[in-house]
C-alpha positions as CSV (number, residue, x, y, z in Angstrom):
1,X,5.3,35.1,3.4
2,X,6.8,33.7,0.2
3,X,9.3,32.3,1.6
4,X,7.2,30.4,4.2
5,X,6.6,27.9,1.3
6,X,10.2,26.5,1.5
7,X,10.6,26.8,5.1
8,X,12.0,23.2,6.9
9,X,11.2,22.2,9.9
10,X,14.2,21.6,12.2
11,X,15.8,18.1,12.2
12,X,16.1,19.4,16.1
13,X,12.4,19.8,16.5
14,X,11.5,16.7,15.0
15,X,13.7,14.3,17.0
16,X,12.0,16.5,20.3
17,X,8.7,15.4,19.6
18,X,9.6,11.7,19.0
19,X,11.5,11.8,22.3
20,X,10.0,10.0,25.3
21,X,8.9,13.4,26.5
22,X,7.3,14.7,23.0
23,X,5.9,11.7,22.1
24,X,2.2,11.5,22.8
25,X,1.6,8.2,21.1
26,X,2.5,4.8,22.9
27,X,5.6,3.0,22.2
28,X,4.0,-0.7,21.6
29,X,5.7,-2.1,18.3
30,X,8.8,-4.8,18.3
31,X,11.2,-5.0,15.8
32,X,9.3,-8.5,14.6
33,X,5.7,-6.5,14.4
34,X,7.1,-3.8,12.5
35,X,7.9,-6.7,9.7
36,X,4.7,-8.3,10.3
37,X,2.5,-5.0,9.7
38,X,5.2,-4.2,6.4
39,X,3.8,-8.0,5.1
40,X,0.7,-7.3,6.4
41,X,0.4,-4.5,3.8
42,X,2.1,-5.6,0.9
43,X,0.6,-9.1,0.8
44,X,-3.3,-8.9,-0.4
45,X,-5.2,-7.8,-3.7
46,X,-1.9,-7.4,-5.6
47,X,-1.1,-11.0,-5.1
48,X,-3.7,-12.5,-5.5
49,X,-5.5,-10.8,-9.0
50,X,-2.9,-8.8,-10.6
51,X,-0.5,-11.9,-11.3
52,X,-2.6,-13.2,-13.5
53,X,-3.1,-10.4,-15.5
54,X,0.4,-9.5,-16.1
55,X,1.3,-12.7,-17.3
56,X,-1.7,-12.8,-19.5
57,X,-1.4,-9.8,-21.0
58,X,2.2,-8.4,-21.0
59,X,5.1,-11.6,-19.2
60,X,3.7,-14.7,-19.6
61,X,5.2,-16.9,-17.5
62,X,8.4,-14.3,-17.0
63,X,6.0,-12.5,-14.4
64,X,8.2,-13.6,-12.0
65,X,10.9,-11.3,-13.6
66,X,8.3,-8.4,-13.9
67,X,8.0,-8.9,-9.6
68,X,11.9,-8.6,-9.5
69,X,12.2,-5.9,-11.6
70,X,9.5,-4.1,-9.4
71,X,10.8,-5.0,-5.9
72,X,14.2,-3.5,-7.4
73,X,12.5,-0.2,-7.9
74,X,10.9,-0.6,-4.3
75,X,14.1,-1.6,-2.9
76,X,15.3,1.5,-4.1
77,X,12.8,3.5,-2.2
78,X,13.2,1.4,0.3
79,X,16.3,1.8,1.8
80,X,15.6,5.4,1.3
81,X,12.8,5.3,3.4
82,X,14.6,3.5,5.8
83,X,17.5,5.8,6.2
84,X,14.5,8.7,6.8
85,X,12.8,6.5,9.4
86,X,15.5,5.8,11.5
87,X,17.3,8.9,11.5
88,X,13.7,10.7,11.9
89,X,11.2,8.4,13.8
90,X,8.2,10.4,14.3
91,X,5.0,9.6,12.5
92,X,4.3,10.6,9.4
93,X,6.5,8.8,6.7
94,X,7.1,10.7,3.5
95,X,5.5,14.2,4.8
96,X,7.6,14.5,7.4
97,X,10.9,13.4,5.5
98,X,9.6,15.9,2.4
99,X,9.1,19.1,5.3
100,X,12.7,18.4,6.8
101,X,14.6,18.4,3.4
102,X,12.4,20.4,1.1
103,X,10.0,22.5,2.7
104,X,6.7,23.5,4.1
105,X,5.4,23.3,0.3
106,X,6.8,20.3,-0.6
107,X,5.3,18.4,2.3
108,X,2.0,19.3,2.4
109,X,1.5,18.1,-1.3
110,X,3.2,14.9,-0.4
111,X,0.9,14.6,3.1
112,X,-2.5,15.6,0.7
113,X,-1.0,12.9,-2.1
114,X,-0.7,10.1,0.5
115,X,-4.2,10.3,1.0
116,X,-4.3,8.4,-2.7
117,X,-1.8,5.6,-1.5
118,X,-3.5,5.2,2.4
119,X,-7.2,6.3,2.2
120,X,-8.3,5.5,-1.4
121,X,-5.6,2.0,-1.1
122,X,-7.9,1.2,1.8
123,X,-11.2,2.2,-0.1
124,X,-10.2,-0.4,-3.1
125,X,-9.3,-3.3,-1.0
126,X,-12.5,-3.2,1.2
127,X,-14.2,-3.2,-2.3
128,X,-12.1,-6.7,-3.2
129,X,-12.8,-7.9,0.2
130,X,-16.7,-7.6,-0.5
131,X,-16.3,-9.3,-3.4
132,X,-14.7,-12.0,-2.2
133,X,-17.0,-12.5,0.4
134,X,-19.8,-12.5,-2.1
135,X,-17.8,-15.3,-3.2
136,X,-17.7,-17.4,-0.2
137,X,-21.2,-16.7,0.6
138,X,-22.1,-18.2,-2.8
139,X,-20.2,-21.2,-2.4
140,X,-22.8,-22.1,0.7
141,X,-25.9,-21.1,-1.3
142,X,-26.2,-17.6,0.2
143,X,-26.8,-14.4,-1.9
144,X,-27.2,-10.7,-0.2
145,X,-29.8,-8.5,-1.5
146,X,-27.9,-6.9,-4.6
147,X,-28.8,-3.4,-3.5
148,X,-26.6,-3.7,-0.9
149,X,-23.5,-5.4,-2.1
150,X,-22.0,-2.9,-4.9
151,X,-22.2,0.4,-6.0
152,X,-24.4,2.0,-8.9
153,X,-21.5,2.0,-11.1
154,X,-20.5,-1.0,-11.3
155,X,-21.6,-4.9,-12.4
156,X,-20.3,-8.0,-10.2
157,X,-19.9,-11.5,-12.0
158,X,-19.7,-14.5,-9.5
159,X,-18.3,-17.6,-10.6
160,X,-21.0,-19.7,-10.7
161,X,-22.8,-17.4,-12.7
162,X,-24.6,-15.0,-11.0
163,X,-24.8,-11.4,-12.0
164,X,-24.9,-9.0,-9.3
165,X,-25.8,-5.5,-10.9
166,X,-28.8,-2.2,-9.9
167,X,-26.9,-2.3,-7.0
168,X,-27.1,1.3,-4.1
169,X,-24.5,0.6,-2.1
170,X,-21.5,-1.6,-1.8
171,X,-22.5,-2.3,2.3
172,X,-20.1,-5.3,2.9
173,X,-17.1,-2.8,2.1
174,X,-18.6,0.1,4.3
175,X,-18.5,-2.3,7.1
176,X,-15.4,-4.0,7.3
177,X,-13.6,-0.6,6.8
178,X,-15.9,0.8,10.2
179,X,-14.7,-2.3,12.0
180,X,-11.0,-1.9,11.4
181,X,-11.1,2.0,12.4
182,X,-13.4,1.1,15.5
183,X,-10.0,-1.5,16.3
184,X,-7.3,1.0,15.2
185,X,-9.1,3.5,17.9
186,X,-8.2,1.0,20.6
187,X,-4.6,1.2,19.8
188,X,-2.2,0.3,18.0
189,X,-0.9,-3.0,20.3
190,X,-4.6,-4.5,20.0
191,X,-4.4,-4.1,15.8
192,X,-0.9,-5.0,15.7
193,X,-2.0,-8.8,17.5
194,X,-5.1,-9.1,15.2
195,X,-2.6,-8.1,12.4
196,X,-0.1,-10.5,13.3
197,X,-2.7,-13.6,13.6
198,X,-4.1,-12.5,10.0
199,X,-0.2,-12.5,8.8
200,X,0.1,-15.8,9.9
201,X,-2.8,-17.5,8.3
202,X,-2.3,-15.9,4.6
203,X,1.5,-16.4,4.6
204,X,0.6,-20.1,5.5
205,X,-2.0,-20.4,2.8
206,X,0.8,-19.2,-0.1
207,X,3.0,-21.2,1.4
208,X,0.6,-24.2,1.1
209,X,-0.3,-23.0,-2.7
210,X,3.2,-22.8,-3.2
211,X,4.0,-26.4,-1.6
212,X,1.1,-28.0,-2.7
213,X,1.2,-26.6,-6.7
214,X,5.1,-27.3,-7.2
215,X,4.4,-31.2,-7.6
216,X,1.9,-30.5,-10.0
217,X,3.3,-28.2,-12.3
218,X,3.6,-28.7,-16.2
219,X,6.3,-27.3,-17.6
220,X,5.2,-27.2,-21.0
221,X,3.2,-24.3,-19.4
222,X,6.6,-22.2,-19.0
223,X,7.5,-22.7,-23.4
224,X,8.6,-20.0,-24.1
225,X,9.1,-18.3,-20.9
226,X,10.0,-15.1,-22.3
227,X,6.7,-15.2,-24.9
228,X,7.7,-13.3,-28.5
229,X,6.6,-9.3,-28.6
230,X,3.3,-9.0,-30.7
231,X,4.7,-5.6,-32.3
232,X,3.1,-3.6,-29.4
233,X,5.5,-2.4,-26.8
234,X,3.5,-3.5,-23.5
235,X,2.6,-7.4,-25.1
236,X,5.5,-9.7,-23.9
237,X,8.9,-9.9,-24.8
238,X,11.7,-7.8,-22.6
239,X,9.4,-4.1,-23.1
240,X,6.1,-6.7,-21.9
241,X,7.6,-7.9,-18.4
242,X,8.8,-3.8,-17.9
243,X,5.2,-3.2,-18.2
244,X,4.3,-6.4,-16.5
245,X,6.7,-5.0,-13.6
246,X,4.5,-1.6,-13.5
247,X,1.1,-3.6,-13.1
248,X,2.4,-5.6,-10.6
249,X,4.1,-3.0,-8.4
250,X,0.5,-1.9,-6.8
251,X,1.5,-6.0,-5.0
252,X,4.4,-3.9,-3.5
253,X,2.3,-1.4,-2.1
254,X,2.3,-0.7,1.8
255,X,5.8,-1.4,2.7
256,X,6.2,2.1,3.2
257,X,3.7,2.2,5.7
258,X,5.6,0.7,8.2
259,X,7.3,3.9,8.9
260,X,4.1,5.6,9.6
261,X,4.0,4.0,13.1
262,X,7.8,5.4,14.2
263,X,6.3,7.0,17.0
264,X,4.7,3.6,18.0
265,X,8.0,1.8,18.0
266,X,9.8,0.3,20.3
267,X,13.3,0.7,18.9
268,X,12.5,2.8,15.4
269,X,16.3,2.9,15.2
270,X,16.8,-0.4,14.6
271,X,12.8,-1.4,14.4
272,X,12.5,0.9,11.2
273,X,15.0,-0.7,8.9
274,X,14.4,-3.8,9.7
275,X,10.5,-3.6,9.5
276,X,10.8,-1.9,5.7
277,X,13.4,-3.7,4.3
278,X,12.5,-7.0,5.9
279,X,9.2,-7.3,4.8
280,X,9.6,-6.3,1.6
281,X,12.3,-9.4,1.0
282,X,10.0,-11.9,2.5
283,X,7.2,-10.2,0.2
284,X,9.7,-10.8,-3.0
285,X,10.3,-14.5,-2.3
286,X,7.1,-15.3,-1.6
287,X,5.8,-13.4,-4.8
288,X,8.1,-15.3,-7.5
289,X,7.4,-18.2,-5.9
290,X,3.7,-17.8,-6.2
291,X,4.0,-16.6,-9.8
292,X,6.2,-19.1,-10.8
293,X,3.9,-21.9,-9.4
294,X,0.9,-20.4,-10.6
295,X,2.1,-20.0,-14.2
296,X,3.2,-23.6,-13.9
297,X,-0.3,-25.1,-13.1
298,X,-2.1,-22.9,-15.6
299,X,-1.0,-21.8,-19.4
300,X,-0.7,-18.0,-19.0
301,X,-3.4,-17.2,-21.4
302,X,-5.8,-18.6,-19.6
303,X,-6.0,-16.2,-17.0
304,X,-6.9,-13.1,-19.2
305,X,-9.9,-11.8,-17.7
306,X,-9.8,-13.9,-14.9
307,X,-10.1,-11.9,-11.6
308,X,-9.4,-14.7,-9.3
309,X,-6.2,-16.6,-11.0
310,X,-5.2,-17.8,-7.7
311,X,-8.6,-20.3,-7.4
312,X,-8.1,-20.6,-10.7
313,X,-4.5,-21.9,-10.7
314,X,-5.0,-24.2,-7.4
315,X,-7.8,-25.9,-9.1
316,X,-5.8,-28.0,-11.2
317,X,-3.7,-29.0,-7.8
318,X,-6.9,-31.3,-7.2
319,X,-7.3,-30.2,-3.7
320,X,-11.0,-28.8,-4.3
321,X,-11.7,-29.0,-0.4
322,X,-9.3,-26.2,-0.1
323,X,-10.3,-23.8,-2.5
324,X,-12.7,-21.9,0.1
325,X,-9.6,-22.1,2.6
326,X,-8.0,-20.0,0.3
327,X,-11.1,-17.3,-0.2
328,X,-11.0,-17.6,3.3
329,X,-7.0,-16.8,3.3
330,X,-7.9,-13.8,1.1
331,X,-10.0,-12.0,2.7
332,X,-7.4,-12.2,5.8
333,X,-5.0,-10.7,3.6
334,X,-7.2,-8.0,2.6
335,X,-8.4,-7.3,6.2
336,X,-4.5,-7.1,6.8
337,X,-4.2,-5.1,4.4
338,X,-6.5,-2.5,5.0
339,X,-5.8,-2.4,8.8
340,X,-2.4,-1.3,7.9
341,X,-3.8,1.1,5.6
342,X,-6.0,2.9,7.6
343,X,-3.0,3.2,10.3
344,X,-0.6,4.9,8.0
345,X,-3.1,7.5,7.1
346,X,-4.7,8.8,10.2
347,X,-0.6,8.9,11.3
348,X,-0.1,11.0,8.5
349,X,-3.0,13.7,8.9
350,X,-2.1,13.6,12.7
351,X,1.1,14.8,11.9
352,X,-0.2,17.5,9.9
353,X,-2.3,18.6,12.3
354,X,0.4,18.8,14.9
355,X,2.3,20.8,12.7
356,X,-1.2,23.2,12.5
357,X,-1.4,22.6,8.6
358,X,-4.9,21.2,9.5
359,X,-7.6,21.8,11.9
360,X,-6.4,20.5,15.5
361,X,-9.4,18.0,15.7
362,X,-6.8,15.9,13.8
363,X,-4.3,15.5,16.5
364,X,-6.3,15.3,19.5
365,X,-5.2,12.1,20.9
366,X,-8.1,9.5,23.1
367,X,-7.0,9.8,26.6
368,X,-7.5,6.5,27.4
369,X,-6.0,4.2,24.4
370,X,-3.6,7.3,22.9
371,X,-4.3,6.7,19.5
372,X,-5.5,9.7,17.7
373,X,-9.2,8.3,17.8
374,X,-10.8,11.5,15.7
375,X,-8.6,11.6,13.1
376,X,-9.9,7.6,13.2
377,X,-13.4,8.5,13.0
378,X,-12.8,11.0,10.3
379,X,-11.5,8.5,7.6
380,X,-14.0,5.7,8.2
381,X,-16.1,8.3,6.9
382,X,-14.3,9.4,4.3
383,X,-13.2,6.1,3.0
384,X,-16.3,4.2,3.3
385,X,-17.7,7.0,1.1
386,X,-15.6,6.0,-1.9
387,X,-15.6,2.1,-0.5
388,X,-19.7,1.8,-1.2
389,X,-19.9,4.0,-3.6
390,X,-17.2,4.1,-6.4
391,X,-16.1,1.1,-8.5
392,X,-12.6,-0.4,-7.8
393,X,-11.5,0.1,-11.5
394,X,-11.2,3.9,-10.7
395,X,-9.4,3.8,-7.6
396,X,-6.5,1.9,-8.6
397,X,-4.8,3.8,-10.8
398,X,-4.9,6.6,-8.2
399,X,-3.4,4.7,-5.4
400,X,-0.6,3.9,-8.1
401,X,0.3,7.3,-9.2
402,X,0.5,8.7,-5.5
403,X,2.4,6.3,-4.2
404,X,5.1,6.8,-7.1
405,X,4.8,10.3,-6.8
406,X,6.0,9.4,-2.5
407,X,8.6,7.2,-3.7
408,X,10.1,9.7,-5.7
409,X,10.4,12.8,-2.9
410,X,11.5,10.5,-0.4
411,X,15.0,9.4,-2.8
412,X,14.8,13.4,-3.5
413,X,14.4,14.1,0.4
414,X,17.7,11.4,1.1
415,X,20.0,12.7,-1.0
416,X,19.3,16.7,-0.4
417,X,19.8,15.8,3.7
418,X,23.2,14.0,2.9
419,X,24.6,17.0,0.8
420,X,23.1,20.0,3.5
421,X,23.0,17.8,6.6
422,X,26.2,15.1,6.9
423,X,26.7,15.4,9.8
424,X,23.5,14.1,11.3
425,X,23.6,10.5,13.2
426,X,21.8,7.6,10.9
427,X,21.3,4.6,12.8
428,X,20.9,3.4,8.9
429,X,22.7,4.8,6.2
430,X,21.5,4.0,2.6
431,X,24.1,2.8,0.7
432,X,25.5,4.2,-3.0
433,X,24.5,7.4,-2.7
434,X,23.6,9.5,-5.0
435,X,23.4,6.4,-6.9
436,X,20.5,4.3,-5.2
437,X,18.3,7.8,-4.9
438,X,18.7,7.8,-8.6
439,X,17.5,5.1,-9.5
440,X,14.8,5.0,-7.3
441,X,13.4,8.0,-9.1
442,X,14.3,6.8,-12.3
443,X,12.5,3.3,-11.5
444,X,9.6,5.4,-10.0
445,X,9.2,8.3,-13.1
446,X,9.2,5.1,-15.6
447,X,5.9,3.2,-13.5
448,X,4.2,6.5,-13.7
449,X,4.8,7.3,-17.2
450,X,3.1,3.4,-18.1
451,X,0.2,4.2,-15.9
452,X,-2.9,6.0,-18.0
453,X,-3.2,9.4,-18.6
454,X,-6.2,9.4,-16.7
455,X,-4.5,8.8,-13.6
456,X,-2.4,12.3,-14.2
457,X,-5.3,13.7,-14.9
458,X,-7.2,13.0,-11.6
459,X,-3.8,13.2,-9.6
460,X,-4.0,16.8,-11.2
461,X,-7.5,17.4,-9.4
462,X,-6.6,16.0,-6.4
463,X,-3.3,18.6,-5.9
464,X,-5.6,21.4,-7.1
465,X,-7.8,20.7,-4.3
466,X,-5.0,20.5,-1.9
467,X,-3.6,23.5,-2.8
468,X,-6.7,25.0,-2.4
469,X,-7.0,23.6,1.3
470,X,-3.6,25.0,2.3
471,X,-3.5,28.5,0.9
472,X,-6.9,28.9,2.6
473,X,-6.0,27.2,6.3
474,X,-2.9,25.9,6.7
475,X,-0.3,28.6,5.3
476,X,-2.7,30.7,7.8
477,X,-1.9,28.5,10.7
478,X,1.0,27.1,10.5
479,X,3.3,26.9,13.5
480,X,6.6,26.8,12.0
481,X,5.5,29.7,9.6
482,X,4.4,31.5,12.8
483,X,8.0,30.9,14.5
């Protein structure tokens, strides 16, 4: 049974069950939804906290280079997911792509890590999102009981002074996160048209930030641009933005789940490519832009510590009538965000299920809307769990490393299959190879090696765990194992 651990699942065998005949999920998504749900990921909490915190403590107003340095490294991964997705389109995303190239093994640690990048990404939005409400609500006067608006753990600081703290339960969080897996239960083609209105109204609100800010910009605020190294490697100068580039890579996160929702394609052969590597160049433009206004309005040391630098930066635009407009734009970009989220992982674990590594409850699919509605249920427990009750500081870090840790089998995954399998057809071929797998691992291994060591550390526990889970169940029931 040994060598069970290395067996692949047949290229064959996969393209079967995406076929019209295999496929049990419905076929809803365009080509121009596909981009939408990509931005719909990408564009939310990174955004619209962690700009400010780059430049303030590691770019200044060179941020802009940290967000092209880190869309480089997802380009990278990108086009190597999108080779995968087209040639492979079947739910799943990087577990399936790791079990055709790599092995049984292989993929079931990348289909337990995703959970980090999908479930627990999910899990800290929804806490952003309940703070920003908190926000809004303030701005009119109104202020929830505090035992129900954070977790035990953690202290909340509004910004016209109130402190939020003895809380039991973050409840605002636990909600929104049931709401969105009630929707996702309905179907995909219903969440794809709420996530395509929420698209619209945050792209429109940076674009108004963007417009709006670029007439009032100082630039005495960009001297110097590339600030002078303190003597510490991560605090400005050239090493500064490469560590400015890893904090602002979790803004890149989600473009990957596109591919998730192959099966739910239209065209995935054309849809895929163009959904991943689309929105992730809209994402990019958007995100310099945003910096670079940003850091124009504001000096770039005034936004240390400052968890909303957006509101902060659009204040000195004068428009005050539109700062709540732009809460408001948040928390559609979060929603968006965790929509997508929540898709990608109950994809994955469906995936796994059909493939017997988990319990078939996983897979069973609603016989009205076809979405698999248990799986659904499942992680709106799960997730609000850690949305109510663990701080957001904590979960970060851990969507980080396992999304790196994705990245990095998938540019594996692309260049195995084009040395043991050329002859296969790829609607989309990434390009320089071996040279663009490379560097996406290269890119990938460097993010992880900035992130703490506490994030190994509980990435560590997590696999342990996993392994645990498959050496008990799902070596035992596997159905390519059994073949």
């Amino acid at each position: 049974m040994a060598n069970q651990l290395w067996i692949k699942k047949p290229i064959e065998k996969l393209l079967l069950e995406s076929s019209g005949e295999g496929n049990q999920l419905k076929r809803s998504l365009s080509s121009a939804s596909l981009v939408a749900l990509g931005i719909g990921a990408i564009i939310g909490a990174g955004l619209f906290s962690l700009t400010g915190i780059a430049a303030a403590e590691h770019s200044g107003p060179a941020v802009t280079i940290s967000f092209i340095l880190a869309a480089v490294g997802c380009g990278f991964a990108g086009l190597c997911y999108a080779e995968f997705a087209s040639m492979i389109p079947i739910a799943g995303s990087a577990y399936t792509y790791s079990y055709a190239t790599m092995g049984e093994f292989v993929a079931w640690i990348i289909g337990w890590d995703l959970v980090l990048e999908y479930a627990l990404g999910a899990a800290t939005v929804s806490v952003s999102w309940s703070r920003y409400l908190l926000e809004f609500l303030s701005k009119f006067g109104i202020h929830l009981p505090a035992q129900l608006v954070c977790s035990p753990f953690e202290v909340v600081k509004l910004s016209d002074g109130t402190i939020i703290d003895n809380g039991i339960v973050n409840l605002p969080a636990i909600l929104v996160v049931c709401l969105l897996s009630l929707l996702l239960m309905r179907g995909t083609q219903g969440s794809a048209f709420l996530n395509n209105f929420l698209v619209v109204i945050k792209v429109a609100v940076v674009l108004i930030f963007i417009s709006l800010g670029w007439s009032h910009i100082n630039p005495e605020n960009f001297v110097p641009y590339i600030p002078e190294n303190t003597g510490k490697y991560e605090n400005f100068g050239w090493s500064g933005i490469a560590t400015g580039a890893a904090v602002v890579f979790f803004a890149f996160i989600g473009f990957d789940a596109v591919s998730t929702a192959a099966q739910e394609a239209k065209n995935p052969q054309k849809g895929m490519p163009i959904g991943i590597l689309g929105s992730l160049i809209v994402c990019t433009i958007l995100y310099v832009l945003f910096a670079h206004v940003m850091t124009g309005l504001v000096k770039y040391t005034e936004f240390a510590n400052d968890a909303k630098p957006a509101a902060t930066a659009f204040a000195k635009t004068g428009y005050d009538g539109l700062q709540t407009a732009l809460i408001i734009a948040i928390l559609a970009g979060y929603t968006s965000v965790m929509l997508v989220m929540l898709l990608g992982q109950s994809r994955v674990f469906y995936s796994m299920s059909k493939d017997g590594l988990l319990p078939k409850f996983f897979s069973q699919v609603h016989p009205k809307f076809s979405t698999p509605y248990k799986t659904n249920i499942f992680f709106m427990l799960f997730v609000s769990l850690f949305s109510g009750l663990v701080p957001v500081s904590d979960l970060g870090h851990m969507v980080s490393i396992g999304t790196l840790f994705a990245f990095c089998l998938v540019c594996v995954g692309v260049w195995m299959l084009r040395v043991k399998r050329p002859e296969l057809h790829r609607s989309f071929r990434t390009p320089l190879v071996p040279f663009v797998p490379i560097m996406g691992i290269v890119v990938c291994v460097y993010l992880m090696y900035s992130l703490p060591v506490e994030s190994w550390y509980r990435l560590g526990i997590w696999l342990a765990i996993g392994l645990a889970v498959y050496f008990t169940y799902g070596k035992k029931h596997s159905k390519i194992g059994h073949e």
